[in-house]
N, C-alpha and C positions, 0 to 999 in steps of 0.2 A: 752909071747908076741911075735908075729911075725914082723916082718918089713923088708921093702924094701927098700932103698935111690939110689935115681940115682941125679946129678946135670949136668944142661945143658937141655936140649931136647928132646923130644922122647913120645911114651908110653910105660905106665905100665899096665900087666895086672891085673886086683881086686887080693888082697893080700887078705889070710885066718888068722887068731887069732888064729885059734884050740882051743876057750874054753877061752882064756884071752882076750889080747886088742890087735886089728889090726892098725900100723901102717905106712903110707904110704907117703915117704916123696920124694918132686920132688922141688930140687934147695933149693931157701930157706922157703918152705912150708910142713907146718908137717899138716896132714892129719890124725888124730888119732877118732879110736873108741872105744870108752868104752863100749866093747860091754855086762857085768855085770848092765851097769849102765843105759844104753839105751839112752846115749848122745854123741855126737859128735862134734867135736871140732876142729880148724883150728889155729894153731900159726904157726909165723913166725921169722924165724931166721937172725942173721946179720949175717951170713956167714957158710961156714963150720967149723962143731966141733962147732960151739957158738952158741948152738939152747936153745933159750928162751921162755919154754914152759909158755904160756901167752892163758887160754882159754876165755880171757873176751874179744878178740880180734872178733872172729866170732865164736860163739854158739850153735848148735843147739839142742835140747833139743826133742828127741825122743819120751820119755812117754806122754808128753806133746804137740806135734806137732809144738814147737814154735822155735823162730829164735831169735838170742840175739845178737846183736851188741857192744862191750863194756860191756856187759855184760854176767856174765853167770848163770846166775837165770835169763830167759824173765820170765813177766809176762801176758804177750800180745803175741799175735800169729807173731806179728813182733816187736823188743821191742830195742830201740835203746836207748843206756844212754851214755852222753857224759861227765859226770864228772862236770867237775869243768868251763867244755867248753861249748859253744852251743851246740847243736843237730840241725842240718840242713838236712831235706831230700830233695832231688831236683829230677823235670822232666825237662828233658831238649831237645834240639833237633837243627836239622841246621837250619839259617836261610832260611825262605820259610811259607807254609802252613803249616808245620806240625802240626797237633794239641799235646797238650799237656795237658791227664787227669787225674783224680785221680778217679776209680767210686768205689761206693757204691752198692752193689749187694742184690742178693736175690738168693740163689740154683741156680746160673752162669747168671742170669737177670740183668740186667741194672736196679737199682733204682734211684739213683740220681749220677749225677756227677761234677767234678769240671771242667772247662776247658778252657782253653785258646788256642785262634785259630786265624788264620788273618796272613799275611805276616808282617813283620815287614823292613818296608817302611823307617827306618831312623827317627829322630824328634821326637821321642815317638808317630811314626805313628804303629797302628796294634797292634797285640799280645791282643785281647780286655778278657776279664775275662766273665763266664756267670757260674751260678748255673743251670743244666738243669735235668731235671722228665721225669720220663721213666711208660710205662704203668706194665702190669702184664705179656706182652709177650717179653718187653726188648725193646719196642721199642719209639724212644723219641717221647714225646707230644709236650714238648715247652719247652722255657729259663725262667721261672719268673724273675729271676732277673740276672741283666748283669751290667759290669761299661764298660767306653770306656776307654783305657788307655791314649790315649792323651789328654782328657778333661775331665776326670774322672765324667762325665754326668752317672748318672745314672738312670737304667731303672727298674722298679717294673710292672711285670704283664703290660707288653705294653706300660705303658707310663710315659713318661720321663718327669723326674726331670729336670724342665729349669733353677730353679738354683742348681743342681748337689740334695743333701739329706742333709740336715740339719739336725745332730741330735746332734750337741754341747751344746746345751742349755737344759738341764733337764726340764721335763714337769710338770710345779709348779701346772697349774688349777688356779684357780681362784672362791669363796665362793662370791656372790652380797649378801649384806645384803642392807634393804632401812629403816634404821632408822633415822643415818644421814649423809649426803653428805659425800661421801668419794670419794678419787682418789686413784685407783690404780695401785701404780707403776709408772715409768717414762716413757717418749718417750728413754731414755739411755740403762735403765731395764726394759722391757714388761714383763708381762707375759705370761706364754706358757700353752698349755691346754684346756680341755675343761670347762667350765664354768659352774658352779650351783650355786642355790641360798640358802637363809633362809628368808622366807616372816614373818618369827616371829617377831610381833612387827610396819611392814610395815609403812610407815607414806604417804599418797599419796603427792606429788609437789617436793619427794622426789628424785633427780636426779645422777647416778655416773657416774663418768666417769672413763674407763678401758682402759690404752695402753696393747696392744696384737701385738702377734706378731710369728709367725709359717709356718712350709711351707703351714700344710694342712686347712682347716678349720673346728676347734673347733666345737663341740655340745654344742648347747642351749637348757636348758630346754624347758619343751615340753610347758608351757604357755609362753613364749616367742614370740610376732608376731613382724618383722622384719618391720615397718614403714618408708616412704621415700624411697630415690633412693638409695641408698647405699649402699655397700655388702663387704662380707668379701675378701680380695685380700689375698692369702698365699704367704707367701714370702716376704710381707709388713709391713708397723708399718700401723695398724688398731684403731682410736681411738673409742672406743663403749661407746654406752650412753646411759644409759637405767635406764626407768623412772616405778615405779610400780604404776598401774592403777586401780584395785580391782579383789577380789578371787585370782588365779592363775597369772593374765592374767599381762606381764608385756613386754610394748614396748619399742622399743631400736630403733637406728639408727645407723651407722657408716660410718666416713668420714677416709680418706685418706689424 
């Protein structure tokens, strides 16, 4: 094994193995290659004479092309294991414009990326979040989707969420049967979903009534014709009424 140590400052020029393992130590940083094993490896000492070779510190892994943080088996081309601790990767940057991204590539293309951009203004003004699609030559098409950080409003394909994205409430749906009068659900507990039916059995003068309630608005089967002025509002409690008429054909109303 060869080796070099200098502590303090300076450079050193590439150190040779001759055939074993290359060692290159500068202050309290040991710089070792296994050059048998085709990995390489970074530990770091509390002082001189007290070096604590520790390769799970920073990893890298030659035959493999990968990088290990905390560890020294990556399994991932960048592979960060923090134990028994979180695992926090961070981008950061000064206050200002600077954007801050994470992308997703293709052979050195832009596919998709994460990013956050905006001056940040104080207030939880700025700094706004967007997902944004890149073509086949790297270059962007558009955001589909963005939140704003100070109203956390968010935006799908252009247009915005006025009351931000409700998706708290699991999408139950809703089965109309008309045999006989039933309510479903409360104005407290709507349900969410789109709406089908079972005309098995049918009783015509037969009427239900359905609290609903979502951002977007629900699918009605296709015999379904919507009667009266009334329409579905998203984002509202919706009461729907709907009466089965004959065959398929079954009309409904809803008030607000």
């Amino acid at each position: 094994m060869s080796k070099v140590s200098a502590y303090g400052y300076g450079f050193l020029p590439p150190v040779s193995g001759g055939g074993g393992t290359t060692t290159l130590q500068i202050g309290d940083t040991i710089v070792n290659n296994a050059v048998a094993g085709g990995v390489l490896f970074v530990a770091f000492a509390a002082g001189q004479n007290r070096l604590s070779m520790n390769p799970n510190n920073f990893f890298w892994d030659e035959n493999n092309l990968r990088l290990g943080i905390g560890t020294n088996t990556p399994a991932f081309k960048i592979h960060a294991f923090g134990g028994a601790s979180s695992v926090q990767i961070a981008t950061d940057a000064n206050t200002g414009v600077e954007e801050k991204t994470y992308v997703f590539g293709t052979a050195g293309a832009k596919r998709f990326d994460l990013n956050v951009v905006g001056n940040n203004l104080g207030g939880n003004q700025g700094d706004d979040f967007a997902i944004r699609r890149y073509n086949d030559a790297g270059a962007l098409i558009d955001s589909p989707f963005s939140i704003v950080r100070s109203t956390g409003v968010v935006t799908i394909n252009g247009k915005t969420m006025a009351d931000k994205l409700d998706v708290t409430t699991a999408s139950t749906g809703v089965n109309i049967s008309f045999v006989v009068p039933q309510i479903y659900d409360s104005p407290a507990s709507p349900r969410t979903g789109n709406i089908t039916e079972d005309l098995t059995g049918a009783n015509i003068g037969i009427v239900q009534k359905i609290y609903h309630q979502q951002v977007g608005v629900p699918t009605f089967p296709a015999g379904w014709v919507l009667v009266g002025t009334g329409s579905y509002v998203g984002g509202s409690l919706n009461i729907i009424y709907a009466e089965w008429v004959s065959g398929t054909r079954v009309e409904y109303w809803i008030v607000q």
